[in-house]
N, C-alpha and C positions, 0 to 999 in steps of 0.2 A: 482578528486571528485567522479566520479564510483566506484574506490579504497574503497575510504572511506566508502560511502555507502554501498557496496557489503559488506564489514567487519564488519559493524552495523548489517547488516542481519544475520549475522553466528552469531555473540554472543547473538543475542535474538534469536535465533532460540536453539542454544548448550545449553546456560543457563540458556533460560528465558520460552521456550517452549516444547521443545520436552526431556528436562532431560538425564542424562547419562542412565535410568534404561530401554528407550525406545531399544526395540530390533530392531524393523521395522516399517517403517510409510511411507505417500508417500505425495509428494512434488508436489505441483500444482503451476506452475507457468502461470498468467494469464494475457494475453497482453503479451507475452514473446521476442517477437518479433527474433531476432538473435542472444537470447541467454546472452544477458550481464550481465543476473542475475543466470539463471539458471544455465550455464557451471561452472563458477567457486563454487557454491554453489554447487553443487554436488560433484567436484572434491574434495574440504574439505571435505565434511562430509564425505564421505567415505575415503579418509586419516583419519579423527578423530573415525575412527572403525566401522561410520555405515552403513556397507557393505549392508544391506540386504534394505536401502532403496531404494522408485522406483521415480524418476522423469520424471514428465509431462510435458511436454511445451505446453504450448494452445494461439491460436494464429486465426483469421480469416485469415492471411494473407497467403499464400501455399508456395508462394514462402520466405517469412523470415525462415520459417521451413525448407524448405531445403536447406538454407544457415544454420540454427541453425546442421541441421543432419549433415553436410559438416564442422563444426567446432566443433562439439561432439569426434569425433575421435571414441574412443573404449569406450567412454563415457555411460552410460546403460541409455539414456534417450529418451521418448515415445513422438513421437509429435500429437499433436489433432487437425485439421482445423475447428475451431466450432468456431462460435460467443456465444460472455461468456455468453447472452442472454439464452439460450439452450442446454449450459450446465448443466448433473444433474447425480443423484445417483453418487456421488464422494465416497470414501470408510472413512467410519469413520472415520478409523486410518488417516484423512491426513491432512495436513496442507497447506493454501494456501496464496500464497505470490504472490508479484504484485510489479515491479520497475518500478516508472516514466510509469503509463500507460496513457495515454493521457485524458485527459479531463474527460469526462463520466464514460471510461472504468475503469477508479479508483475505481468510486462507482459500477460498474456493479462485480470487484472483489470483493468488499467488500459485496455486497449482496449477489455474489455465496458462500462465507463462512459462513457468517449469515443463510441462510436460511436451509445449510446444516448441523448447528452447529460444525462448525471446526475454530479454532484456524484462526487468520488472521497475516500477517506481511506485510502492506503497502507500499508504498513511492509514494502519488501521486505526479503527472506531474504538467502541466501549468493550472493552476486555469479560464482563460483567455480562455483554449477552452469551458473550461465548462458552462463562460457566452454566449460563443455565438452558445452554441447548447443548451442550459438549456429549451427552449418554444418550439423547435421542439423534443426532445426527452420527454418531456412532454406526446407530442401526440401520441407516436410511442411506449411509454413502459409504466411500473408504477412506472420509477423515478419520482421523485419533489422535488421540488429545492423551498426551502431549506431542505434539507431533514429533520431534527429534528423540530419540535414540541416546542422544547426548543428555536431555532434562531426563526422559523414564530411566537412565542407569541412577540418575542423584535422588529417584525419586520412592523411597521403601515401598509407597505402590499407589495406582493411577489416581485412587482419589484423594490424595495429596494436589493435584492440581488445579484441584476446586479449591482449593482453601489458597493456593499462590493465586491464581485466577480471581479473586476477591478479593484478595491485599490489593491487587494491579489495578483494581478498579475504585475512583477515587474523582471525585469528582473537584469542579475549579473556585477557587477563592483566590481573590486577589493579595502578591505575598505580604500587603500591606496590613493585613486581616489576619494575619496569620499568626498564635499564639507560638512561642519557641518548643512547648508540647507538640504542638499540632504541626509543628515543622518537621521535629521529629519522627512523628506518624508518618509523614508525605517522604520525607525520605525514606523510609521502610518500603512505602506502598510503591514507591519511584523505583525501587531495584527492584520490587517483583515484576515492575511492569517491564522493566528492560529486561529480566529472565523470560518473560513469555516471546516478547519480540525477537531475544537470540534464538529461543526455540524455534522460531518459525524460519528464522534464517537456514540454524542449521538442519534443516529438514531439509533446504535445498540443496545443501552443500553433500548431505546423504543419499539423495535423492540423485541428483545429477552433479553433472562434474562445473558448478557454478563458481564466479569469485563475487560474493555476498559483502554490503556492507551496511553500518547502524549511523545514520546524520543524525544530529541534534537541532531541530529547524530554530532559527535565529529569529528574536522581533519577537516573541511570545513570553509571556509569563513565564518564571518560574514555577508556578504552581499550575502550570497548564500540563494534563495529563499526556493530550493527544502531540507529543514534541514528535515523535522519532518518525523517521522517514526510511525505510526499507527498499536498499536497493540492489541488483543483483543481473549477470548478465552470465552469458555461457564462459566458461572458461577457455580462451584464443582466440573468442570473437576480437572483433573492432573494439563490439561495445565495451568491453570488459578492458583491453587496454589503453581505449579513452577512458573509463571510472576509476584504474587506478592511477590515472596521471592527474585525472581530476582531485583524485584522494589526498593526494602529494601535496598539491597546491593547497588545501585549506590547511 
């Protein structure tokens, strides 16, 4: 399932974001953790010619970093101990991507590229941590949950979200296993998960003037929660009208 998803990220990244015409750009990978996104994404792209890129790995945790520097090899990639909070001045040219970050940390990437105006290429985690740190990060940052504007107008009021926020969350069974009840269930649990993911989309789209879009990453179960790929670029950049030409094409 990594497989598949790591290979989702290279093609919207090759095709859909950064273009053959880009000479050099730099790759922020956030919640990076030991590496399961960044190592092999870097080792492509630079097999696919783009030598002069630089990859970050950013991470609070010190020690996954130096498990990440210990599985780098000769790899040319920069580690950062910063909480993605306090993260900032990212370099224009960069693009930043985020695998399975846990709970929060999904929207904390998706905000450090928004506010930065850079290109984003997502894949959040477990929707389930996010309901149960959703009122204490509240207090502690300037997330809120629901992030869009567009879910709180459908929503009679916030703690409704905890209750979609836990349908979304939904853990994996092979669809071979799977009772035609229990199908049923997952499809339930599958549109809330894709309501929380449009939420976060259209946070950006309120937020700044982004062109936002939802993949279905291919090669994965059906009953695999973590499908959707979140991606999203300034609106009249490059990136944004290489993503929609990319959009075309599938």
């Amino acid at each position: 399932r990594k497989r598949a998803t790591v290979e989702a990220f290279l093609h919207v990244l090759k095709d859909g974001i950064i273009g053959q015409e880009a000479s050099s750009f730099q790759l922020y990978d956030m919640g990076s953790g030991t590496g399961n996104l960044i190592l092999p994404l870097t080792w492509w792209l630079r097999e696919m010619g783009f030598e002069d890129m630089n990859a970050v790995a950013v991470d609070r945790n010190n020690r996954s970093l130096e498990l990440l520097e210990e599985r780098a090899s000769t790899l040319p990639i920069e580690s950062l101990c910063i909480d993605m909070n306090e993260i900032s001045d990212l370099s224009p040219s960069a693009v930043v991507v985020s695998l399975h970050a846990c709970g929060i940390a999904s929207d904390l990437a998706l905000k450090t590229a928004v506010e930065s105006s850079l290109p984003f290429v997502i894949s959040p985690c477990c929707i389930g941590k996010v309901k149960s740190a959703w009122e204490k990060v509240e207090r502690q940052s300037d997330l809120t949950y629901p992030r869009s504007t567009w879910l709180r107008n459908q929503l009679a009021e916030s703690a409704q979200y905890s209750l979609l926020a836990s349908a979304a969350d939904f853990g994996f069974t092979p669809t071979s296993f799977v009772s035609p009840e229990e199908w049923q269930r997952r499809e339930r649990c599958r549109k809330a998960k894709t309501t929380v993911e449009t939420d976060r989309l259209k946070w950006a789209t309120e937020t700044a003037d982004y062109c936002v879009h939802m993949f279905d990453i291919t090669g994965l179960d059906e009953s695999y929660a973590k499908r959707e790929l979140l991606v999203g670029a300034p609106r009249n950049s490059l990136a944004a009208q290489s993503l929609a030409n990319f959009a075309l094409r599938l």
